[in-house]
N, C-alpha and C positions, 0 to 999 in steps of 0.2 A: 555622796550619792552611791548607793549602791548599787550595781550592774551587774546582772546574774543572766547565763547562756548555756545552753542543752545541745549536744549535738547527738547524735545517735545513728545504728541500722540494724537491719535485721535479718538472721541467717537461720535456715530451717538446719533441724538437728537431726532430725528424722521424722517419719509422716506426720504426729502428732504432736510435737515439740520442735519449741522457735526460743531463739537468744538473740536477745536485745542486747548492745553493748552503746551505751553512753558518756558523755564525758560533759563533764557539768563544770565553768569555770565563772570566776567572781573577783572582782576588783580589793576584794575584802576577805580576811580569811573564813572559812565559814566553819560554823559549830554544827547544823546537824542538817543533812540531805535526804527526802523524803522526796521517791519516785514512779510515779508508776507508769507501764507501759498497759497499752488499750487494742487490743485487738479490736478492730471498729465493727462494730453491731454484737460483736461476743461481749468480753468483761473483760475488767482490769486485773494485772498484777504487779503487788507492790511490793518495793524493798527502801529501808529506812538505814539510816549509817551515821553513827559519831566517826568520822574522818578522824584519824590519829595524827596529833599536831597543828591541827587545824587548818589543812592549806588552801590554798584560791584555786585548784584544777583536782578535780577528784573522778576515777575512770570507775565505772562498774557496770554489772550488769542483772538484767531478770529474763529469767525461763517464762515461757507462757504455754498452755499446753489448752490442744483444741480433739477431743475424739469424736466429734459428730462426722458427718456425710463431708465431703474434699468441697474445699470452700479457698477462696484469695480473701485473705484481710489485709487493711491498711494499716498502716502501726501508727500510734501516735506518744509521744513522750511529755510527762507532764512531771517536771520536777519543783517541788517549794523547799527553800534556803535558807535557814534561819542563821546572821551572821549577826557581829556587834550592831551593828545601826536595825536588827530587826528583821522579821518572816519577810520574805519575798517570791512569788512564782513566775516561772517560764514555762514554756512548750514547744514542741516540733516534731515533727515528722519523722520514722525514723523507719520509710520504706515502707515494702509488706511482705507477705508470704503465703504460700498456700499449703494450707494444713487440713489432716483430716484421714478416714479411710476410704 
């Protein structure tokens, strides 16, 4: 069985710019991590990674950049895991922020 889990949050950088930091772990070691974060009602940003050595707990992160009118987003984390036994997807929450001029 493979077992795949997303944990995440998210910290504003400055007024237009938010870092999402994640940690993605698996019972299994995995070959390639495919994740995006979603500012909710804006759009997504994705970042994709071959993990070196393959391991079961992998930390990273994605920028997301908002310039319209000063708005609160909800964050959401949507990671898919391709390990030996096959692709698999997770999700979760990973706070919000409010971005904007």
């Amino acid at each position: 069985m493979n077992i795949i889990t997303i944990t995440g949050a998210t910290k504003k950088q400055n007024t237009t710019t938010a870092y999402t930091t994640y940690i993605v772990t698996s019972n299994m070691p995995m070959l390639k991590i495919s994740t995006k974060a979603t500012l909710k009602g804006h759009k997504g940003f994705s970042s994709t990674v071959l993990p070196y050595k393959s391991p079961s707990k992998y930390g990273g992160g994605i920028y997301s950049t908002y310039t319209g009118s000063k708005k609160y987003f909800s964050v959401k984390l949507d990671s898919q895991v391709t390990t030996q036994l096959g692709t698999k997807s997770t999700g979760s929450s990973a706070g919000g922020v409010t971005l904007g001029k």
